[in-house]
N, C-alpha and C positions, 0 to 999 in steps of 0.2 A: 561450345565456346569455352575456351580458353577461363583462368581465374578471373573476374572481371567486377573494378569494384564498380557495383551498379546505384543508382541514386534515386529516391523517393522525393518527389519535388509538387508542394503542393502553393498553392495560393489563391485568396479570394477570388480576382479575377481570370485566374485558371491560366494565368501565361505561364505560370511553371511547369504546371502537366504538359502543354504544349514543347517547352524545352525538355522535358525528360520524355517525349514522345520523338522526339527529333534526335535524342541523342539516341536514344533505342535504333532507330531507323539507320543511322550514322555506323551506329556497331555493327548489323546485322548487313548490312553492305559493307563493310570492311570486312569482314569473316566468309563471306559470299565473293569477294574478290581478290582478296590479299592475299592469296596461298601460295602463287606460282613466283618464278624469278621477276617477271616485273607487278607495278600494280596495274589493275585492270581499267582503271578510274580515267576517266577524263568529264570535264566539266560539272565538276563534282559527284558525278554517279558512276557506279560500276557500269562497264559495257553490257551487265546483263540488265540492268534497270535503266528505264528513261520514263519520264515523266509525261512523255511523249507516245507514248503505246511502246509500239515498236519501231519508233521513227528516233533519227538521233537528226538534231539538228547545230549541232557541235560535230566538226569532223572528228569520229570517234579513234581515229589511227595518230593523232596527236595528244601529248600529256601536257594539258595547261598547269601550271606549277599554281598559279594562284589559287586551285582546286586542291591540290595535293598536299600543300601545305594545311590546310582546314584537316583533312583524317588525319596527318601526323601530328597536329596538336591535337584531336578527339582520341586520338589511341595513350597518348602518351597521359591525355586526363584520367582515361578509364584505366589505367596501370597495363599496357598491352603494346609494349615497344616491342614485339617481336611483330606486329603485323605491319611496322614501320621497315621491316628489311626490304621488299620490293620496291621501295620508295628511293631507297640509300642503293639500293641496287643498279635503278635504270642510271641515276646520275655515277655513281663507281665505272660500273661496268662499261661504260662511255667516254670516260675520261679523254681517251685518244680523242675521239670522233670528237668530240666538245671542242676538244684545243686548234686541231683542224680548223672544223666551223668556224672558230673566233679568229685563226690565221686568215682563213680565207676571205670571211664577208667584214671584219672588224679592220682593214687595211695596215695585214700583215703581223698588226698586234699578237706579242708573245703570253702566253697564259688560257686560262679562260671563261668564256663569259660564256654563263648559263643563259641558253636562250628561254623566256619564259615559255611560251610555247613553243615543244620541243617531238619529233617523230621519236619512237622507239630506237633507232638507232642514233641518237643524240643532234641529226641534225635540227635549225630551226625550222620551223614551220608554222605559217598563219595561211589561213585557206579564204580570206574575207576579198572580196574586192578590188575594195580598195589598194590591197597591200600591190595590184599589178603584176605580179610571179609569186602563186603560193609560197615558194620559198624565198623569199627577199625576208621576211623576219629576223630583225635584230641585225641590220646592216646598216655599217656608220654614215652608207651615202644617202640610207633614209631620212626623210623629214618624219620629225617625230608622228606617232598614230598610235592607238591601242596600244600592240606590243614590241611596234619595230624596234624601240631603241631603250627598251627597259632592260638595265644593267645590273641592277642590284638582285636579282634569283641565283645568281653563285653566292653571297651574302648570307640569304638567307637559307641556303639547303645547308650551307656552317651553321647554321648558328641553330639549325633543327639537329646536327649533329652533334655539336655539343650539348643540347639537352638532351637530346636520345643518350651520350653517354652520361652526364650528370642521372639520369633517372635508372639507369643501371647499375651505375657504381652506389645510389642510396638505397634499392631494393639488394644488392648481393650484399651491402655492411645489414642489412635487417634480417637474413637466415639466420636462423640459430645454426650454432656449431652442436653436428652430431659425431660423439665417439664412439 
C-alpha cells in the first residue's frame, strides 16, 4: 500500500474500533480494486468481494455513483487520491457517450447529465423491475423512482473534482524543495 495516513480510533463503547475496522476494510478494497482504468466497484464493494459469498446481487456490470462517491471521499480522507483516477476516469473517458445518453433519453437536451447508475461505457442503466427496460434510467419521460430521474451525479463528480484537485495542489505546496 501506498503512503497511507492510517488512524488509531479507540472508545469506551468500542464504536471507534468498529470505524477504524471499516475504514481498514474500505482501504484494502480500494488497493484490491482501483489499479486498472476503471474502478472495479459497484454497490459499494469491489467485484472481487461480496458480502454475499460469491453471489452479487447488485447487477455487478453497472457503476452506482452513490457507491463511488463513499471510496472517493475514504481515499481522499486517507491521503490517496491517486486511487481516485479510475473513478475520474470512467466518467472522463465517457464524456461523448454521456452527452449522447442525455441527447437521446433527456429530450434532445444539450450538455450532460450523469446518469446515476451508469454501464461502463457511460450509458444509463437500472436493472430493477420496476424501471420496465433495464435501460430507461434517468429518462425525462420517467415518473420519478429510485434513480430514473436523479440529476444531480454530474454535480457531484465536479465537485469530487475539485476536491481531488484542492487536495493535490495542498500535498505538492507541502514537498520540501530539494537542490
Amino acid at each position: 500500500m501506498e503512503d497511507v495516513d492510517l488512524m488509531r480510533l479507540s472508545s469506551s463503547d468500542h464504536v471507534a474500533e468498529y470505524f477504524e475496522n471499516l475504514r481498514m476494510i474500505d482501504l484494502f478494497t480500494t488497493v484490491a480494486e482501483s489499479r486498472d482504468r476503471f474502478p472495479g466497484s459497484q454497490a459499494g464493494i469491489g467485484d472481487l468481494f461480496s458480502s454475499y459469498k460469491d453471489s452479487h446481487y447488485w447487477s455487478p456490470s453497472a457503476y452506482w455513483h452513490w457507491n463511488l462517491r463513499m471510496q472517493v471521499s475514504a481515499n481522499l480522507g486517507a491521503g490517496l487520491p491517486q486511487f481516485n483516477e479510475p473513478y475520474f476516469n470512467l466518467y472522463n473517458d465517457n464524456l461523448d457517450n454521456i452527452a449522447k445518453w442525455t441527447k437521446d433519453h433527456m429530450g434532445g437536451r444539450p450538455g450532460v447529465c450523469i446518469p446515476e447508475t451508469m454501464r461502463f461505457s457511460g450509458q444509463g442503466y437500472e436493472n430493477r423491475v420496476v424501471a420496465q427496460d433495464p435501460r430507461n434510467q434517468l429518462q425525462r419521460r420517467l415518473q420519478p423512482y429510485f434513480n430514473a430521474r436523479t440529476v444531480s451525479t454530474g454535480a457531484e463528480v465536479a465537485l469530487w473534482a475539485w476536491q481531488q484537485y484542492q487536495l493535490l495542489i495542498a500535498v505538492s505546496s507541502l514537498r520540501p524543495i530539494i537542490n
